[in-house]
NULO-965435 format. One record per residue (C-alpha): x, y, z; residue in one letter. Coordinates in steps of 0.05 Angstrom, whole numbers, padded with zeros to 5 digits, always signed. Last residue first. Layout:
// NULO-965435
XYZA
...
//
This chain:
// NULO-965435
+02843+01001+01488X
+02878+01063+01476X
+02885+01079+01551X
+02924+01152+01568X
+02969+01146+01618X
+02982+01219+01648X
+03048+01262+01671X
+03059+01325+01691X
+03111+01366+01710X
+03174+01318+01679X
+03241+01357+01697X
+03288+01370+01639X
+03362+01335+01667X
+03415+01369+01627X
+03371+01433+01608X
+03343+01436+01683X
+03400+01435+01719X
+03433+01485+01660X
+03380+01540+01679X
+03342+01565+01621X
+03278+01528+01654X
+03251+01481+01603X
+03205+01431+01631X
+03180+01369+01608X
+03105+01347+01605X
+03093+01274+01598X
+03045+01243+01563X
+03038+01158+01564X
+02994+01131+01505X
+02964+01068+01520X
+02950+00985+01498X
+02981+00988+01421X
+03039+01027+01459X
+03047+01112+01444X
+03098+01150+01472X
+03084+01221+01476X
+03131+01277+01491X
+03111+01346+01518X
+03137+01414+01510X
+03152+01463+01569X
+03170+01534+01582X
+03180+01559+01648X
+03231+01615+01632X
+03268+01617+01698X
+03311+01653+01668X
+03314+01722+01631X
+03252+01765+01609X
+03219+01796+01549X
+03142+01807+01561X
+03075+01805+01541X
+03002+01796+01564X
+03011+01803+01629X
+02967+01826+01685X
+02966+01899+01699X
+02917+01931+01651X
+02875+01877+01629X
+02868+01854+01692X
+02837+01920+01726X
+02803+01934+01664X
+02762+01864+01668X
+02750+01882+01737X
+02723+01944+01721X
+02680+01910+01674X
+02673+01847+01723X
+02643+01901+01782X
+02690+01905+01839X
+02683+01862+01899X
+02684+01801+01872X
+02642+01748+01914X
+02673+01688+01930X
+02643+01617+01903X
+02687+01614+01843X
+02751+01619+01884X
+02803+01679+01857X
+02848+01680+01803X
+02901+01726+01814X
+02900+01790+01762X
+02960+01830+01773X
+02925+01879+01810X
+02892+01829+01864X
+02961+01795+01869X
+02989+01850+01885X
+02936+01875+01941X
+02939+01813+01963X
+03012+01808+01983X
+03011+01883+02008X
+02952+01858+02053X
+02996+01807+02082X
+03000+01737+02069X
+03051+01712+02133X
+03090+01643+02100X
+03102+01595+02153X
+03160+01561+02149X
+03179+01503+02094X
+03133+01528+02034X
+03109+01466+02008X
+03097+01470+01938X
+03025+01455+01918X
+02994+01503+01968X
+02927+01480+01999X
+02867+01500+01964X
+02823+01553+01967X
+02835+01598+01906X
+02851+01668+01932X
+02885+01632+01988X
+02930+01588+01958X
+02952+01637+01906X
+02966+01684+01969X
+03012+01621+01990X
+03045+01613+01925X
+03059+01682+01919X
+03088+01698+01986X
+03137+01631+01976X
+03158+01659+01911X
+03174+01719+01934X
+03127+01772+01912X
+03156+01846+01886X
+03100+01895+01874X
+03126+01946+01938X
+03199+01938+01933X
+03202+01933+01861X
+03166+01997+01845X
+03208+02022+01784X
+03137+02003+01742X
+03172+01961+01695X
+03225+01925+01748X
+03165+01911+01797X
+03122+01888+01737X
+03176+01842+01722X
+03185+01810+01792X
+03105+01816+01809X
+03107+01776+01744X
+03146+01708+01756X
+03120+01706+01827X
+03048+01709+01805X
+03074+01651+01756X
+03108+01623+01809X
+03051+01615+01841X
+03008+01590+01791X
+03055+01525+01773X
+03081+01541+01702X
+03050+01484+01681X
+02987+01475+01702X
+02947+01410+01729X
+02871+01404+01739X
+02846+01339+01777X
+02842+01377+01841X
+02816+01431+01817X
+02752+01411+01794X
+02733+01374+01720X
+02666+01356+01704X
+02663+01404+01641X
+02686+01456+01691X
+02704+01478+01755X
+02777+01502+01764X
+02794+01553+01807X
+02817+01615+01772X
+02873+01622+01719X
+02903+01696+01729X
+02958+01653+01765X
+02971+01613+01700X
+03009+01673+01663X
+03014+01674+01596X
+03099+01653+01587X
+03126+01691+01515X
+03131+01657+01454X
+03185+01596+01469X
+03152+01528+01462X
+03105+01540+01517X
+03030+01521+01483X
+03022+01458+01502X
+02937+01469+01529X
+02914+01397+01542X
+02840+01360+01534X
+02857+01289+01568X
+02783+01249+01548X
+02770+01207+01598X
+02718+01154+01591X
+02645+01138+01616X
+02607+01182+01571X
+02652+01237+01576X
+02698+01247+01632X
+02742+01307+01626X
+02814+01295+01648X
+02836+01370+01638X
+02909+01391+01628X
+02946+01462+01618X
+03011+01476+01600X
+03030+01555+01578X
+03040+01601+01518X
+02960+01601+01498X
+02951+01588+01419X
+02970+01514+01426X
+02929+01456+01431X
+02910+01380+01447X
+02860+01339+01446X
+02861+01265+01478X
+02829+01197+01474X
+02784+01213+01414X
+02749+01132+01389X
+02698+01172+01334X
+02645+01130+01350X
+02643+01155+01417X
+02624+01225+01389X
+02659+01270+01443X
+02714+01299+01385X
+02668+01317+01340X
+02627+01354+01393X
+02680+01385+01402X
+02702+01422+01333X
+02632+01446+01343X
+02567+01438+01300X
+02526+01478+01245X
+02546+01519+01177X
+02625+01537+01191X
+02649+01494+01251X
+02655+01529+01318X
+02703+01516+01365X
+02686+01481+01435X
+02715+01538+01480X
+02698+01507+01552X
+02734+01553+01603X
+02776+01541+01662X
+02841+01583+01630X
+02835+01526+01569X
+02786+01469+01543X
+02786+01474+01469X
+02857+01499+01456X
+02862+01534+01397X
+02914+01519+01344X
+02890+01439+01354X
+02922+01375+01354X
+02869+01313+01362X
+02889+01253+01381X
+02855+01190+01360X
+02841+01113+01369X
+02820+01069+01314X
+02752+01053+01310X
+02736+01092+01251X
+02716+01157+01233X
+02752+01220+01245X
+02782+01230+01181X
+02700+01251+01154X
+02687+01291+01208X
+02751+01317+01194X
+02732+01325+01123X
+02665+01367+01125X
+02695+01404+01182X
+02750+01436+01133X
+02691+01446+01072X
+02658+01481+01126X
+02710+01529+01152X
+02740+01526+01225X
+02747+01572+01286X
+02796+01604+01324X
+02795+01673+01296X
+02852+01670+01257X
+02856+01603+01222X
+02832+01544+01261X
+02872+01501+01226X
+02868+01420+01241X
+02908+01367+01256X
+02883+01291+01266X
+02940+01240+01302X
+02911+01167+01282X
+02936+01116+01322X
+02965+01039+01325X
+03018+01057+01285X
+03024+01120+01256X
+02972+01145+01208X
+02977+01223+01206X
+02924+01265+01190X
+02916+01338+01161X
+02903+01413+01163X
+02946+01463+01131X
+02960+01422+01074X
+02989+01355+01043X
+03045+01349+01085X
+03110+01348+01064X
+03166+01331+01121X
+03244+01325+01110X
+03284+01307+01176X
+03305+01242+01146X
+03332+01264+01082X
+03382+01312+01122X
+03367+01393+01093X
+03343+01422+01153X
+03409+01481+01168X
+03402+01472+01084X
+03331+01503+01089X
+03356+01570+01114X
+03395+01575+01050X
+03332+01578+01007X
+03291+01616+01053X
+03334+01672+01043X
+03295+01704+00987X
+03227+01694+01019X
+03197+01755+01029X
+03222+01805+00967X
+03132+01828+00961X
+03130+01839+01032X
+03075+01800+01043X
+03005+01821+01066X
+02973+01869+01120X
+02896+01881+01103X
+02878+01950+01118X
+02849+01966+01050X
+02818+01901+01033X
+02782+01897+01098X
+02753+01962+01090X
+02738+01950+01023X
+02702+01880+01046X
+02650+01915+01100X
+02627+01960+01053X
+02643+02017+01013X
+02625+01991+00952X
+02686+01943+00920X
+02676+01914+00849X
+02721+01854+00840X
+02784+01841+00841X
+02803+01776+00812X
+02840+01732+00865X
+02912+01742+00871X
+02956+01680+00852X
+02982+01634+00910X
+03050+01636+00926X
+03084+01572+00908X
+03089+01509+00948X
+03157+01495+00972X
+03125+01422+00984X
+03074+01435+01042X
+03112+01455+01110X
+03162+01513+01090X
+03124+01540+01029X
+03057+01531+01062X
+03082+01573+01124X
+03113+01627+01090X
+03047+01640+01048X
+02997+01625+01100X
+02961+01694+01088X
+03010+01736+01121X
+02977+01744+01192X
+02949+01673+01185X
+03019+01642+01218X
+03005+01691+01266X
+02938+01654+01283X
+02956+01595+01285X
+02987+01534+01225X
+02991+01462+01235X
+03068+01435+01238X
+03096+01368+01224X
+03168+01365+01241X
+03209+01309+01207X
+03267+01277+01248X
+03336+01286+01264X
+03324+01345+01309X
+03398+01378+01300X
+03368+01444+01252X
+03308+01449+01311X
+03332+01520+01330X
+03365+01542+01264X
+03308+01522+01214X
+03252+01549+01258X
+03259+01617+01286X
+03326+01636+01261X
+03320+01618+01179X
+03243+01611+01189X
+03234+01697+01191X
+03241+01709+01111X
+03178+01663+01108X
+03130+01719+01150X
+03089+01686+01198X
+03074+01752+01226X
+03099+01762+01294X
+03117+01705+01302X
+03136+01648+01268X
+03106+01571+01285X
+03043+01601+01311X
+03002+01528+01324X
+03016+01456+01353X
+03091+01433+01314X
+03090+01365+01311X
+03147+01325+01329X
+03173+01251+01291X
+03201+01183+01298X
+03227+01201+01369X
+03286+01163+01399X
+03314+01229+01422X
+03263+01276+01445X
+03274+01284+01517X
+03355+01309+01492X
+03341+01348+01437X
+03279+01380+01475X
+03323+01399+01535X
+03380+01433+01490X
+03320+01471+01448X
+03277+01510+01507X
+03326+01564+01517X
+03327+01575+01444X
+03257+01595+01448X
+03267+01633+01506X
+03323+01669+01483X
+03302+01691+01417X
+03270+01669+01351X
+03192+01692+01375X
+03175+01620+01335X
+03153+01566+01387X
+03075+01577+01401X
+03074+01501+01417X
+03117+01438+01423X
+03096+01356+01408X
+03140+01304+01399X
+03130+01233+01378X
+03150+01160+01409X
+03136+01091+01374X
+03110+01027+01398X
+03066+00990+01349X
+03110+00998+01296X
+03105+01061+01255X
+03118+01071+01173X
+03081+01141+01167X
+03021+01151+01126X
+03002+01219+01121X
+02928+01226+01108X
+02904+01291+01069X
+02843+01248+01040X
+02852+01275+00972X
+02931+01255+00979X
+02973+01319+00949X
+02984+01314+00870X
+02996+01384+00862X
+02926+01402+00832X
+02904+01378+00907X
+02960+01425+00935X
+02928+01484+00903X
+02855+01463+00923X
+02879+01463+00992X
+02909+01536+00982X
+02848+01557+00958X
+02805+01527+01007X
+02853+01560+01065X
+02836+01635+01024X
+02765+01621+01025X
+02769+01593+01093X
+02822+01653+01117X
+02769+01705+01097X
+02755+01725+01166X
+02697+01788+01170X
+02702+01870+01175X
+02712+01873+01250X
+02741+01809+01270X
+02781+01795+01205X
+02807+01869+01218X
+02825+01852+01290X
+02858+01786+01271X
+02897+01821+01207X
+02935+01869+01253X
+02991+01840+01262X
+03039+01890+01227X
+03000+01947+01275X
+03024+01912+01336X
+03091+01897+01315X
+03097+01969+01293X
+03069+02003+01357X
+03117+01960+01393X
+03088+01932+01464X
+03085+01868+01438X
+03168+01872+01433X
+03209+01820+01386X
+03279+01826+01411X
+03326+01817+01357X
+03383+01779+01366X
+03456+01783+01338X
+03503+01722+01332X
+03448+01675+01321X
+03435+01633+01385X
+03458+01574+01398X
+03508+01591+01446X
+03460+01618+01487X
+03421+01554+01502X
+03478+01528+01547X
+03443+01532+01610X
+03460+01583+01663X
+03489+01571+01731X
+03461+01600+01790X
+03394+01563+01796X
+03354+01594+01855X
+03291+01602+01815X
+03288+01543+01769X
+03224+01512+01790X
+03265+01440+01811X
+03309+01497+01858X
+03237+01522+01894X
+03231+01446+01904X
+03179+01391+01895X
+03118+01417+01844X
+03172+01450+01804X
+03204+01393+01782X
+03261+01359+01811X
+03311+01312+01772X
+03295+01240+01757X
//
């Protein structure tokens, strides 16, 4: 088993000299998707207007479920897979930006995931808008040598278009839905949303045909009955659910997963938002009363594990609840863009403390990661620029806990060192008094600490693979680097048996 990042600088991919082979999967011309683009910005839009003027992805999701209904989809939305006891399934996050660090992620996944009956796909399969014309090189191309079905449950971006590329891909080529009957519109909260509302481009879709024959092998075919649903594979039920755009979930959804989720037999839940992430609770409100969570605590209702996307990172909490562990994970580094970790402070909740918290990249080298870019942006490299032995150690520090990664000789933290890590948003220890005010604070990290970026290697992206036995699930989390080390041999970062019995 190769290094990971927890052992070795090299196992973290930052002394690597030789490239992996990613690139020569790539389409012949790529274009760079920039967050920092007025236009991208402005085409994905819709969560800002759902947040200002109100969400109506749960009348729009009801529609579409109603659609596939009239189809002949299963009323229960249960996909019933053929699965021996012992079987093996993928799962990868926030995949679709379609350039090198999603590619960059594809060689190691091919090889980790071979033997596996299925992956799912845990939230914003396309950016930026989840527009169909974009699956050709953000989905079909990537996975086109994965032999077997991808299940996929919709995010945010996905939303940004109404779900129309993404129902056509995942749910039976279903058609577009019709447009609802306009109605009057006073100058109210729903004409405002009506008139900045970004939909389709009304030619989306035309190449979708021939991007579906890079996916066109019987056994890599999936239809599934919606944007939220269940899969029945051997001894487990795997429950996934859309939380639209604002991260939260309609009635008539909650309604049947509270329904799904009965039963003794054990469950999983995949998630677009995470529902323990950055060391915060975010339980995930259900339409008329209750949380996505509280679902998932009922000991009736036999959860051994939740799952998300939505954040581009890897992030696990063992919380105990009620005398079990339930492993709540952020897999959300697929190929969007790396969050950073190091803004992640030290971990105190829902039972869980920092030594029992595990991230993926490791925060360090995420501080590492964007003193480097930030250096490069702001022309300042000299001053903003961390090694990754300065980082790991201020990291250290701020948080109060020994480095993961040994450093080898003393590392000296100088007041350079913090300063950088102060701007670019370090977590710091619960217990220690900030000294600026949280709005300024707030500004401070908002300002300097990441939020998008277009890089080259190390990429620290991960996916995880599950195998599941009638006694356990084992998880592991597997890195993808860009560096051929890591693409022939993908280091395991984390790993956790989860008991089904």
């Amino acid at each position: 088993m190769s290094d990971s990042s927890r052992d070795t600088v090299e196992g973290a991919g930052w002394s690597a000299s030789e490239p992996g082979t990613y690139r020569e999967l790539l389409p012949g011309r790529v274009k760079k998707l920039s967050w920092l683009d007025p236009r991208t910005l402005w085409a994905a839009r819709n969560g800002v207007v759902a947040s200002w003027f109100g969400d109506p992805t749960g009348r729009t999701r009801a529609r579409w479920v109603a659609q596939r209904a009239a189809a002949g989809a299963p009323a229960d939305k249960v996909i019933r897979r053929e699965e021996a006891d012992r079987f093996s399934f993928m799962v990868i996050g926030d995949t679709g930006e379609g350039d090198e660090s999603q590619y960059a992620v594809v060689p190691g996944f091919l090889r980790v995931s071979q033997g596996t009956s299925f992956g799912v796909i845990a939230s914003d399969v396309i950016y930026p808008v989840g527009g169909a014309d974009d699956y050709g090189t953000k989905f079909f191309r990537p996975y086109r040598d994965y032999p077997a079905p991808l299940y996929a449950i919709p995010g945010n971006h996905d939303w940004y278009e109404d779900l129309g590329g993404f129902m056509g891909v995942f749910c039976g080529d279903a058609p577009p839905l019709p447009p609802e009957r306009p109605g009057p519109r006073p100058l109210g909260r729903d004409w405002w949303r009506a008139l900045l509302w970004h939909r389709p481009r009304p030619a989306d879709g035309q190449r979708l045909a021939e991007a579906r024959e890079l996916r066109s092998a019987p056994g890599q075919r999936a239809v599934q009955p919606g944007p939220y649903w269940a899969i029945d594979a051997g001894p487990v039920r795997i429950v996934g659910i859309d939380t639209g755009l604002l991260g939260t979930i309609d009635a008539e959804q909650g309604a049947w997963l509270r329904e799904v989720s009965r039963g003794p037999r054990p469950k999983v839940l995949v998630t677009g938002s995470p529902l323990y992430v950055d060391g915060e609770h975010h339980p995930c409100p259900i339409e008329g009363g209750g949380t996505v969570d509280e679902i998932v605590r009922d000991p009736a209702h036999h959860y051994v594990a939740a799952i998300g996307g939505d954040i581009h990172n890897y992030q696990r909490y063992p919380v105990e609840v009620g005398g079990r562990t339930i492993q709540y994970v952020v897999s959300g580094g697929g190929g969007a863009f790396m969050h950073a970790t190091h803004t992640i402070p030290r971990v105190s909740v829902g039972g869980v403390e920092e030594t029992g918290f595990r991230c993926y990249p490791l925060r360090g080298d995420s501080l590492a990661f964007y003193s480097r870019l930030y250096g490069r942006r702001l022309r300042l490299r000299r001053f903003f620029t961390l090694t990754e032995a300065e980082a790991m150690a201020v990291v250290a520090e701020r948080i109060g806990v020994p480095p993961v990664r040994s450093p080898g000789a003393p590392v000296r933290v100088t007041r350079r060192v913090r300063l950088v890590a102060s701007l670019l948003g370090a977590g710091r220890r619960p217990d220690r008094r900030a000294r600026l005010r949280l709005p300024v604070r707030k500004i401070y990290t908002r300002l300097f600490s990441p939020g998008s970026a277009t890089y080259s290697p190390p990429f620290f992206k991960s996916f995880l693979r599950l195998d599941v036995t009638a006694e356990a699930i084992r998880l592991r989390c597997f890195a993808a680097t860009g560096n051929l080390a890591q693409e022939l041999d993908p280091p395991v970062e984390d790993e956790v048996t989860v008991p089904l019995v």
